[in-house]
C-alpha positions as CSV (number, residue, x, y, z in Angstrom):
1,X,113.8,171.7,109.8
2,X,114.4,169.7,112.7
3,X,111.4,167.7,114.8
4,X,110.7,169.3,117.9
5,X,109.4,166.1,119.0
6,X,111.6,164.5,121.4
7,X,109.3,162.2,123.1
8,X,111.0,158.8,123.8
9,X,107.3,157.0,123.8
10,X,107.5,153.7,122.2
11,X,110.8,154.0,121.6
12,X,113.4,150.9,122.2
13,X,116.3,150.7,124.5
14,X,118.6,148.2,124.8
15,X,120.7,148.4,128.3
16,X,123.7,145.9,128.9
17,X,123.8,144.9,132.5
18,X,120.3,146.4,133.1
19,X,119.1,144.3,135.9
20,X,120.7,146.2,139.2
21,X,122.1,148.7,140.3
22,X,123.0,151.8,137.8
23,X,121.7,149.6,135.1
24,X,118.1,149.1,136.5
25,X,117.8,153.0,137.1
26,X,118.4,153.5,133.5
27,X,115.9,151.1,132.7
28,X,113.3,152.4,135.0
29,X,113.3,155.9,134.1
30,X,113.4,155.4,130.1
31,X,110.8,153.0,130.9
32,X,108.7,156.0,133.2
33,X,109.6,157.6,129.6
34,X,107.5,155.6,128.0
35,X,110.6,153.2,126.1
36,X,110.2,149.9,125.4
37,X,113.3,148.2,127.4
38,X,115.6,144.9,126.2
39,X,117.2,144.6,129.6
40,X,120.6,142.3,129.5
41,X,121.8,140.1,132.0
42,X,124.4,137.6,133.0
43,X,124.9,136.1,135.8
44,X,121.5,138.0,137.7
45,X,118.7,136.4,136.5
46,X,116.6,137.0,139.7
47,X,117.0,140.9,139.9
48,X,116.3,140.7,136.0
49,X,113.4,138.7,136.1
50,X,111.8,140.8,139.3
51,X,112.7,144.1,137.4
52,X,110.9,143.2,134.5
53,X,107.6,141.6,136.0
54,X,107.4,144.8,138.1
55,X,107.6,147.5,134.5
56,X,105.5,144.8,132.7
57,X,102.9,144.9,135.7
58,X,102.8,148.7,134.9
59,X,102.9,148.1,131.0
60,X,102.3,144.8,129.5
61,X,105.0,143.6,127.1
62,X,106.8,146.6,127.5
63,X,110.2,144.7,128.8
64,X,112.3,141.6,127.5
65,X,115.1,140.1,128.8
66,X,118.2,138.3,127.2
67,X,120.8,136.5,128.9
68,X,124.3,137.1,127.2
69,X,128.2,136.9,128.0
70,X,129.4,140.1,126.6
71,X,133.3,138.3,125.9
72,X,131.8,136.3,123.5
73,X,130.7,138.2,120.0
74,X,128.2,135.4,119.1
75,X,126.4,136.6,121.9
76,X,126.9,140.4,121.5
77,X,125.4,139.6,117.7
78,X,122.4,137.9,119.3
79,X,122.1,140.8,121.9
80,X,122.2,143.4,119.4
81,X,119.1,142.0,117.5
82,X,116.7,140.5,119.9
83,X,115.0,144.9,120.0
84,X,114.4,144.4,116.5
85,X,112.9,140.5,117.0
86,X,110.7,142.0,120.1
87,X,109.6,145.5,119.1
88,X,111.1,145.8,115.5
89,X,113.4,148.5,116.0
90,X,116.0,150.0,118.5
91,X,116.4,153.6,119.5
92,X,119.2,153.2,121.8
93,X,121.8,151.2,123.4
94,X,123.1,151.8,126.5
95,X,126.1,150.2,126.7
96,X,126.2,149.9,131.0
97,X,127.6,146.6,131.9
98,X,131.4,146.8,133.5
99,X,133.7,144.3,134.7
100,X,135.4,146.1,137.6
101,X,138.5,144.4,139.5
102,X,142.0,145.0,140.8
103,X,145.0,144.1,138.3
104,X,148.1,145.4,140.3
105,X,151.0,145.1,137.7
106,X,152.7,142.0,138.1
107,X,149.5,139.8,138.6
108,X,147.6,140.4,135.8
109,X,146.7,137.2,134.2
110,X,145.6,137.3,130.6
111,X,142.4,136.1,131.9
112,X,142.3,138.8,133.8
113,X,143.1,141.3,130.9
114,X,140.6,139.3,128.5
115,X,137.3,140.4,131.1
116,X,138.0,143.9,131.3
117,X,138.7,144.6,128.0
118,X,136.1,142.4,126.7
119,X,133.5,143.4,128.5
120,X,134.4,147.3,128.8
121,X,135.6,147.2,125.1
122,X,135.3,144.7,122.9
123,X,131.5,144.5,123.7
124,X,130.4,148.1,123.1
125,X,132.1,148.2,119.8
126,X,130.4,144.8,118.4
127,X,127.6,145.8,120.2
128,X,127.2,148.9,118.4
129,X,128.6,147.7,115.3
130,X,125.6,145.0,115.2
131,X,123.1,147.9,116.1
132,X,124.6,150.3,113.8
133,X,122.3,149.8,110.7
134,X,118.9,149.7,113.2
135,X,120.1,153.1,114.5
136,X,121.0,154.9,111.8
137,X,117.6,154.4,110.4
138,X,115.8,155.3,113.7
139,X,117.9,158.6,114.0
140,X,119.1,156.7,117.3
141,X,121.5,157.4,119.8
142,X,124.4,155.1,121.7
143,X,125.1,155.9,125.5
144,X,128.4,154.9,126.9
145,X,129.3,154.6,130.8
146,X,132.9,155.2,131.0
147,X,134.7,156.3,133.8
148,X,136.6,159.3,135.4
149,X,139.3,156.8,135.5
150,X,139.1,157.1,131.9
151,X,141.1,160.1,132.4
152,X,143.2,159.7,135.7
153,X,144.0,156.3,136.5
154,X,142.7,154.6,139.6
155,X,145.8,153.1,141.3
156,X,146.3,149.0,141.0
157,X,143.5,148.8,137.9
158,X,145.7,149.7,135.6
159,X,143.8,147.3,133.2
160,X,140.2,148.4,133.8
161,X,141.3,152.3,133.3
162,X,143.0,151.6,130.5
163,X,139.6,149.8,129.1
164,X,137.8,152.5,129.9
165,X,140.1,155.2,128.1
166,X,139.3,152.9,124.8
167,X,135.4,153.2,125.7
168,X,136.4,157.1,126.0
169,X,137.9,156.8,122.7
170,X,135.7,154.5,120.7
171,X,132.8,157.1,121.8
172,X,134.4,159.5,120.0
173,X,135.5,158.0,117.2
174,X,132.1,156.6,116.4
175,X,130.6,159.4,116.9
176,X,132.2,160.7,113.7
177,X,131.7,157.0,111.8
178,X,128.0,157.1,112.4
179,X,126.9,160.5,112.1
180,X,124.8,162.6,111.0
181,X,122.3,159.8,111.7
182,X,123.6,158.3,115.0
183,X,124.0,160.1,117.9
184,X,127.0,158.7,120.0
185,X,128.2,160.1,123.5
186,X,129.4,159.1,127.3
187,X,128.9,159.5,130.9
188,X,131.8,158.9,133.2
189,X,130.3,158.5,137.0
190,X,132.1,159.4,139.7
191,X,131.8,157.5,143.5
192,X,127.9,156.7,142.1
193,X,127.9,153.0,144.4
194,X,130.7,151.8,146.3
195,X,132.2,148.3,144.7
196,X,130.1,145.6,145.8
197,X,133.6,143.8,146.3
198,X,134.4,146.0,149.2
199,X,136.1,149.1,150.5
200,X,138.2,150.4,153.4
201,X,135.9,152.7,155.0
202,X,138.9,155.1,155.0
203,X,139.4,154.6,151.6
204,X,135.3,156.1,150.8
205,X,135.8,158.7,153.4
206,X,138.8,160.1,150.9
207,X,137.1,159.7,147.6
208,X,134.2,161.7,149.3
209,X,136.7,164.3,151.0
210,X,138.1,164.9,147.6
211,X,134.2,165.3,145.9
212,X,133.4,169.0,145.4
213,X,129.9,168.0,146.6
214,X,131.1,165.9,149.6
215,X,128.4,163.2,148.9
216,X,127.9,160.2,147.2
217,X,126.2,159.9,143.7
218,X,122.9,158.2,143.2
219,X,122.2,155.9,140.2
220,X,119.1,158.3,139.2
221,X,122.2,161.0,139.0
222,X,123.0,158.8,135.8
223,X,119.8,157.6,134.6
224,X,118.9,161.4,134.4
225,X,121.7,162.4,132.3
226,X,121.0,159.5,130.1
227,X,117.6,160.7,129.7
228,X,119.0,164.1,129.1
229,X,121.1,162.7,126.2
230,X,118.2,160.9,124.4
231,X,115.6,163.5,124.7
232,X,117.4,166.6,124.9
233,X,120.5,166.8,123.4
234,X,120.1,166.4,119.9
235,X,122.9,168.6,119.0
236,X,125.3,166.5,121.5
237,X,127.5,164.2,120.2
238,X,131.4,163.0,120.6
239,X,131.1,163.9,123.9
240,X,131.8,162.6,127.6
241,X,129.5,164.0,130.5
242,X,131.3,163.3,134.2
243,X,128.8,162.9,136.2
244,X,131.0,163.2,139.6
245,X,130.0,165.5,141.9
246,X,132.8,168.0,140.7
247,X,135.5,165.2,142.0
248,X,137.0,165.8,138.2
249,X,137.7,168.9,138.5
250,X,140.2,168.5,141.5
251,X,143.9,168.1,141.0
């Protein structure tokens, strides 16, 4: 018979791009849980290092923080094993971190191509390769954050949708490689935060026009359904969540 435990308390996560943002709501909440957190950064050091004196202050040595590039698999490898350094086990990655940019066709560089799919692709999959063995024998779970791009195409990115269909795909397919043991699904926000690299105003007033809901998201609108998919959804796997405000299920 199955445990009807499902408390997350000292539990590990690990969350890719966990200082800001979406990120840092996932770790606060599975923190509030009662998880210890690995919390990844790159390039944000300062959020990451004010995040985690603020959950340690509430629980000392609850939070660690790593500093990786997600394009390079040395670093994904070194990632992936720090929870089991730290804590001595992981529970569940969260793989959050995104490189989002414009690629209209004709200007897309290979560096360009190289970011996106690296970090939207190639890191997930060595990330969860590396964590594979650690989760399997926790009974853990893997959390993507795809996109509704995934699905329809957000016009001039046609390289960052097309790394986020592979994330869509790559959930699936490992949820079938790792089960029975590991639990692997998605979430694909909708207009959660606008881009910090800007935005027509007209251009948000559409997206929200065209949401069901006619609101903006919130990041705890994501760090709830990733709570949801740790703790309560032990049946729940293979499977991609849109958390959109209904925008999805427009034409």
């Amino acid at each position: 018979m199955a445990s009807t435990d499902h408390s997350l308390k000292s539990k590990v996560a690990l969350v890719t791009g966990g200082a800001r943002r979406i990120g840092a709501a996932i770790a606060r909440t599975l923190h509030t849980e009662g998880m210890n957190i690995v919390i990844h950064y790159r390039h944000s050091a300062g959020d990451a290092q004010s995040l985690s004196d603020a959950l340690n202050a509430d629980r000392p040595g609850s939070v660690e923080l790593v500093e990786a590039d997600l394009e390079n698999t040395q670093d994904c490898s070194r990632l992936a094993h720090r929870p089991l350094e730290v804590f001595g086990r992981i529970d569940a990655l969260i793989n959050n971190a995104s490189a989002f940019f414009p690629t209209p066709v004709g200007e897309v560089t290979q560096a360009h191509w190289e970011t996106l799919l690296g970090v939207n692709l190639k890191a997930p999959f060595f990330l969860s390769q590396a964590c594979a063995k650690a989760l399997t024998s926790t009974r853990g779970a893997i959390i993507n954050l795809t996109d509704i791009y995934a699905e329809r195409p957000l016009p001039t990115h046609p390289v960052y949708s097309a790394s986020k269909a592979g994330l869509l795909a790559l959930t699936r397919s490992l949820a079938q490689e790792l089960g029975p043991n590991v639990r692997v699904n998605a979430i694909a926000p909708g207009a959660i935060l606008w881009p910090e690299s800007g935005d027509t105003q007209e251009n948000q007033e559409e997206i929200i026009r065209r949401t069901p809901l006619g609101r903006l998201g919130d990041p705890q609108d994501i760090a709830g359904t990733v709570l949801f998919l740790l703790r309560d959804a032990s049946f729940i796997t293979g499977q991609v969540i849109n958390v959109d405000g209904g925008r999805s299920a427009r034409p």
